[in-house]
N, C-alpha and C positions, 0 to 999 in steps of 0.2 A: 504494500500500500504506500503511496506517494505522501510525504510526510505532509503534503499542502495538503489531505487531506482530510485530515485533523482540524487544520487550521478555519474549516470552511463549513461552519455546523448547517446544516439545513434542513428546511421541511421531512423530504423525501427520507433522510438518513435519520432524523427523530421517528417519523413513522416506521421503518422498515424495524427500529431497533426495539421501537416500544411492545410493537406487536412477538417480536425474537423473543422480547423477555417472559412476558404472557406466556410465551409455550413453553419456555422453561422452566417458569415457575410451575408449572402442570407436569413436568417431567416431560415431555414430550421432545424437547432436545436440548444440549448441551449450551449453556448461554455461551460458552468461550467462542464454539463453533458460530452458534447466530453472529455473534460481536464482528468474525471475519469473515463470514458471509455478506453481511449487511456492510463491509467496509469496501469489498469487493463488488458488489453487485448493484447499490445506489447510481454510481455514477454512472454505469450503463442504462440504468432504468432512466436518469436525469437525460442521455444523451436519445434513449428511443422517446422520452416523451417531446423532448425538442423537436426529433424528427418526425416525429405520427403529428403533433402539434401540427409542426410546416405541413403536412398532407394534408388533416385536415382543413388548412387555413387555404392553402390552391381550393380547396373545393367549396369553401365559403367565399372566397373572392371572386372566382369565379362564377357563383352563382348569383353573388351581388352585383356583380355586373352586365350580367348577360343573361340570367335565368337560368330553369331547370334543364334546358337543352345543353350547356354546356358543362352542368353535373355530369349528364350523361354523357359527352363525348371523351370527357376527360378523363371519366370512369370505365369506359369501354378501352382507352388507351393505355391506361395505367396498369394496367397486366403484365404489358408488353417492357415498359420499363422495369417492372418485376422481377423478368426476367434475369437482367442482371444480377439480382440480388441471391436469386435462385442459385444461378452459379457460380457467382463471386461468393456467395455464403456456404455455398456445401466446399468449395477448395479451403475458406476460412476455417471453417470446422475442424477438418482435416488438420494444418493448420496450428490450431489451438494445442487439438489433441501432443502434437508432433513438439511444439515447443512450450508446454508446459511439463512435458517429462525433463525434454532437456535442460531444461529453467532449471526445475529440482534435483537434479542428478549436477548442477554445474556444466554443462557438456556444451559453450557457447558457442564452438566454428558446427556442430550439427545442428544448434538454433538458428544460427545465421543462415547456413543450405538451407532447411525448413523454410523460411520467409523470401528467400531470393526465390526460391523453386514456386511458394503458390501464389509469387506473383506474374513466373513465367507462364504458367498452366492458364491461370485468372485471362491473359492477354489474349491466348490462342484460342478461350472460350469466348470474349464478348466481342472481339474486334471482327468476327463477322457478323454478328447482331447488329451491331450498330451499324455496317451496312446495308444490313438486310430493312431495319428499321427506316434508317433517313430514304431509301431508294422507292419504296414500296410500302409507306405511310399511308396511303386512302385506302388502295387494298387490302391492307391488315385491317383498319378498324373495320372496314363493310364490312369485312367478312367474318367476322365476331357480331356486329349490329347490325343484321341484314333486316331484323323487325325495325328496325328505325327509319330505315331509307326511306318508306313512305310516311311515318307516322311524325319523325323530323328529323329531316335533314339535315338540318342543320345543326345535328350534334356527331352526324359522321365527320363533316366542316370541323366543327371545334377539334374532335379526335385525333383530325390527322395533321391538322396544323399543330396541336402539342406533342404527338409522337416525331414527325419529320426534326425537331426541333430538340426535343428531349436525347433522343440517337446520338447526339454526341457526347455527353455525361457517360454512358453506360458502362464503355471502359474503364473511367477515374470513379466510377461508381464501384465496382468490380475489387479495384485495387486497394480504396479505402477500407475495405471490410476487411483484407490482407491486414492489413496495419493497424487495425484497430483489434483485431481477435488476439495480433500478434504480442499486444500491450498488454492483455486480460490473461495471457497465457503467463506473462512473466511477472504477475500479483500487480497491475497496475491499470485500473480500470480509469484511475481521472485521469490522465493525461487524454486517453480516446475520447471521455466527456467532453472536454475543454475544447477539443478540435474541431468534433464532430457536431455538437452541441451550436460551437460557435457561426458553426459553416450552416446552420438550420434556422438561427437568427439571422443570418447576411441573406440567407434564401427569401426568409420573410420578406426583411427590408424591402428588397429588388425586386419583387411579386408585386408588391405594395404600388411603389413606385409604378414599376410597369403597367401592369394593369389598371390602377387609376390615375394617374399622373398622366401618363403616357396615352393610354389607351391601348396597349397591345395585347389586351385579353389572355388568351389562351398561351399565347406566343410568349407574353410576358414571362409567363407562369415557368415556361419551361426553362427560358434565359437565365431565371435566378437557380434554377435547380442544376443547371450546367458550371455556371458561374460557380457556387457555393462547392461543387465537389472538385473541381481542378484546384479553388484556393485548400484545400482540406488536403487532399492528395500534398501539393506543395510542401504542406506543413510536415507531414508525416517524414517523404523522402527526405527532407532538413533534418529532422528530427536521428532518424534510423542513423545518418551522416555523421551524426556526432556534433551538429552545429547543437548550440542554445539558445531555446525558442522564449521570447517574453513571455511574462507570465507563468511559463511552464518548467522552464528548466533544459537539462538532457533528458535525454530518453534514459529507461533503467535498463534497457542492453542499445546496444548500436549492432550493425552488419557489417561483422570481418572481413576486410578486403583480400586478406590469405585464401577464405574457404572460396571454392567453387563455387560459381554462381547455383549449377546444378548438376548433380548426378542421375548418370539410369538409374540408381536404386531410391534414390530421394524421389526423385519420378512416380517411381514406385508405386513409394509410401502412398504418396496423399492422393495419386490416383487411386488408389485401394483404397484410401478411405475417404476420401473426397465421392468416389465418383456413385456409392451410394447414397450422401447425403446433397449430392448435385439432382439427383433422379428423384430425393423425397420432397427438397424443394422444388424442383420442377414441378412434379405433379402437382402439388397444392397451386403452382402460379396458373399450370396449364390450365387445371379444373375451371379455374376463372375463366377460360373462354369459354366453354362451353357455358358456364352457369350463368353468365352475363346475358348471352345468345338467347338461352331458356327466361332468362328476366327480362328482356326487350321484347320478350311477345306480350307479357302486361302494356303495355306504356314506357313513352319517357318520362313519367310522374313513380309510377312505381320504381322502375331501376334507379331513376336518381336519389328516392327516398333507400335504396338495397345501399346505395354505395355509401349514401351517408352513412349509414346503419354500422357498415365494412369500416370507415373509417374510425366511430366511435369505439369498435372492439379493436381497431386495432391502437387505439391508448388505451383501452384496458390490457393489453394484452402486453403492454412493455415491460411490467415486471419480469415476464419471461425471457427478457434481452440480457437481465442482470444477474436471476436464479440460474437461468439455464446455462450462461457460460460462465457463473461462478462456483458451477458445480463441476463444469468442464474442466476448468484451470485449479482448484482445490484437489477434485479427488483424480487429476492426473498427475499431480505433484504428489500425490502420496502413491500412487503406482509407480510414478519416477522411483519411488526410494525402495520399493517391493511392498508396501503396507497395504496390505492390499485388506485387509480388518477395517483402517482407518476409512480409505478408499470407501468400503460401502458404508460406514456411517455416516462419513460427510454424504455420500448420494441420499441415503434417506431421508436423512435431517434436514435436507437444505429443499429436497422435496415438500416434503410437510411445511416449512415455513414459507415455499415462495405459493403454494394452495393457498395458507391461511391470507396472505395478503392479496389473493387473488382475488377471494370472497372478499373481503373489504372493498379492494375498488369496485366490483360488480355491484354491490351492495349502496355505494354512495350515485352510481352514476342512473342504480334504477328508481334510486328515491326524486334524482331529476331528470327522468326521460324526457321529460313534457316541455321543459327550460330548453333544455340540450336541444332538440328538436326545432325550437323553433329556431335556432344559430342557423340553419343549412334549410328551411322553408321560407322562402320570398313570400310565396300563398299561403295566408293562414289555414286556408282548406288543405294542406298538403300535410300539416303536423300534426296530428290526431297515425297520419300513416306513417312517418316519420318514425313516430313516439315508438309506436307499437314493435318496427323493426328495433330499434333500441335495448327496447327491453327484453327481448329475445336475446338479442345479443349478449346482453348481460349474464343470461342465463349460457350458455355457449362457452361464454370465455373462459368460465373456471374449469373447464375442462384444458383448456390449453392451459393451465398451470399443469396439469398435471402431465400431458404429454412433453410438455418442454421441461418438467425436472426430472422428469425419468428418462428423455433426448442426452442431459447433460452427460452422465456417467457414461451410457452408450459411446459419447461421441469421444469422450476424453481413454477410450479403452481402443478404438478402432471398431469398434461390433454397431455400425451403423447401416445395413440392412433391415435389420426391422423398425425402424420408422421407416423406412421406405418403403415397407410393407402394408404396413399402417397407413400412412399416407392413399396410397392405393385402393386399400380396402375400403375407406372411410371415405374416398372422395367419388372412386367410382362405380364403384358396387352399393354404396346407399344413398350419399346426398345427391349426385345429378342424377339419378333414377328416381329421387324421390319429388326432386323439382319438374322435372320433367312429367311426371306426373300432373301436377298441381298444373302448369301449362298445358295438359291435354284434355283439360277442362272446361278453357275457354270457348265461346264458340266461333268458329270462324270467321263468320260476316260481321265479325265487332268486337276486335282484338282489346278495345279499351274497356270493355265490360269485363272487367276482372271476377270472376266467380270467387263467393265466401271459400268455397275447397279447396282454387287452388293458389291465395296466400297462406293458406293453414299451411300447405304443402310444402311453401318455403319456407315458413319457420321451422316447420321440424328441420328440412334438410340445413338450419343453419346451425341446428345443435347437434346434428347428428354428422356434419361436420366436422365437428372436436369431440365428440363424444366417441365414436370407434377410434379414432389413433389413440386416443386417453387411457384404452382398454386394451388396446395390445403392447404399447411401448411401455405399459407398467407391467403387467405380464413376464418381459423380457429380461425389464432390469432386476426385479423380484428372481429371478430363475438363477442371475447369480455367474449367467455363462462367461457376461461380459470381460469380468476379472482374468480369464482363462484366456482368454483372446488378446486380450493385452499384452501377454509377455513376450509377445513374438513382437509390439513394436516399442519397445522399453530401450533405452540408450545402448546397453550391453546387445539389443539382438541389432540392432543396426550397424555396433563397429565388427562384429562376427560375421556379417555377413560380408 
């Protein structure tokens, strides 16, 4: 932990620690472990709410300026920048795993190969996305929002004006999440806060600007999201360098200019275990086209009220930025050492705790669906449906506590196949079978007559969603294999090989 981190008391790190103690006092886990959990994990939660924040705020500006059509375009678009994160985050993962062993074991010129290598891999995955994105912008969104093109058009228009635009971020999007996992591996979560955090306020700003100031709507939007992640990337490759960044310091490792940039067997590694948890984010980003596709046969009133909905779980859902790879980087630094005892009590414990504060924010954000609601409705007749998706979502999210702390130990061992399992089963075999249901409902000749059955049909599919990965990736970590799989990528089995 970054000694500024002490220095810097706040909300989020009173709350995470008050509720730690509460479970301890219950016996239910170790207060020393909450104390480093919660010292670890705040500033990631500080840095995803910044960033769901900034999402959220594109999709209230945007609707304050232009209407629910441009909820909708932006929302049919935003998958596709997903995308990067999908695979910039599963090479991260890997990543984490790979140099938080090294971090604990001391083993620096294999931490440094670790982070040179998954940002070489990160490259060769988005730099043709962002091709494929800037080149063939209107054709992706229609083809995701093909119920829009008569009902409005003019949110395919918004869509592919912010994806043409957005396509250049996607790489420095990519490689940020290198850098920021790569911080969290070596016990240093504020330093990615401060960067990433900051780079989510500059987005603001320039959104702000843009789109009212300026007038460049959608385009705006996307300027500041490009803008914010190359100044953020900057920071980071300064940082790794050895330079001393204001405010922040050094970095607490730097990248050996001795070690290889990369090895076939470093290669390897994080393809092995990257390239599962590349496949479990994919799916979850993929699923969004289809589910989008299946929510545009409602309306552009309904979708735009799904994505707000999308938006508010996903600031509930940021404690899991900070549990889940504070359990990454804890119980892979005791696998570093062989503890493999300790290893699964921090997985438990830090489980249980990142749940209990799941249910808190679920709990505060259902008590103001109705407020919340009307933030992203222009039409007061639109939040009454708003509200409702809301509150669903609330209901939803605590399941993703508990799939993301029982993700963490998975990912911090290498045994990351079954969330991609999970992922799978949960997204394709129940929720778009379940929405598409709800959709074949409608009737034809009046696609905006949304029938009572088939919104029911989306709410389940929004908790059943989270609710099957929640029940297998506990499953997994409970079974105990994880620890077994681990020792084949512990520092001792990578200089033997």
């Amino acid at each position: 932990m970054s000694s500024a981190t002490s220095r810097l008391p706040n909300p989020v790190r009173w709350l995470l620690l008050s509720i730690g103690r509460l479970l301890a006092r219950a016996g239910l886990i170790d207060g020393r472990r909450a104390e480093r959990t919660t010292d670890l994990a705040w500033p990631r939660i500080v840095t995803g709410l910044a960033r769901m924040s900034k999402s959220a705020a594109d999709v209230a500006m945007v609707g304050a300026a232009l209407g629910s059509a441009a909820i909708a375009g932006v929302g049919v678009a935003t998958p596709f920048w997903g995308l990067a994160f999908a695979f910039g985050g599963g090479v991260a993962g890997a990543t984490i795993g790979l140099v938080s062993q090294r971090y604990g074991a001391d083993a620096r010129e294999e931490l440094s190969l670790a982070v040179t290598t998954g940002w070489l891999v990160v490259l060769a995955l988005t730099l043709p996305l962002a091709a494929l994105f800037w080149t063939f912008p209107r054709e992706l969104v229609a083809l995701v929002g093909q119920a829009l093109a008569d009902d409005s058009p003019a949110a395919i228009a918004y869509g592919a004006d912010y994806l043409k635009v957005v396509a250049l971020g996607v790489p420095f999007a990519g490689l940020n999440l290198i850098g920021s996992r790569t911080l969290v591996g070596a016990d240093d979560a504020w330093t990615p806060m401060i960067l990433r955090a900051g780079g989510a306020a500059v987005n603001v700003a320039i959104n702000a600007v843009l789109i009212f100031a300026v007038g460049m709507g959608v385009v705006g939007a996307a300027i500041g999201t490009v803008v914010a992640n190359v100044l953020v990337l900057g920071a980071f490759v300064a940082g790794f360098a050895g330079l001393r960044l204001p405010l922040i310091g050094e970095f607490p490792v730097t990248l050996t200019r001795s070690a290889p940039v990369a090895t076939l067997g470093e290669v390897r590694d994080v393809v092995t275990i990257g390239a599962p948890l590349v496949f479990t984010n994919t799916a979850r980003r993929a699923a969004q086209f289809p589910m989008l596709a299946i929510v545009a046969l409602f309306g552009a009133d309904v979708l735009a009220a799904f994505v707000a909905a999308r938006r508010v779980r996903d600031l509930m859902d940021t404690p899991g930025w900070g549990f889940s790879l504070a359990s990454s980087s804890l119980v892979g630094q005791e696998l570093g050492t062989g503890d493999e005892r300790d290893a699964a009590t921090y997985g438990s414990e830090v489980l249980l705790f990142g749940v209990a504060v799941y249910a808190v924010a679920a709990g505060l954000v259902f008590a103001f669906a109705r407020p919340i609601a009307g933030v992203f409705a222009d039409d007061p007749s639109m939040v009454p449906l708003v509200a409702t998706f809301i509150v669903v979502a609330c209901v939803s999210v605590v399941f993703r506590g508990v799939s993301g702390g029982a993700t963490g130990p998975l990912r911090a061992s290498g045994d990351t196949r079954w969330p991609f399992y999970a992922q799978l089963l949960g997204l394709y075999a129940f929720t778009l079978p379940i929405a598409y249901a709800g959709a074949a409902s409608i009737p034809l000749p009046g696609l905006a007559a949304v029938t009572p059955l088939g919104i029911e049909a989306l709410y389940v599919a929004l908790v059943v969603e989270t609710l099957v990965p929640a029940v297998v990736t506990y499953y997994r970590f409970k079974s105990g294999r994880w620890m077994a799989i681990s020792r084949s990528y512990r520092p001792e089995a990578s200089l033997s090989d």
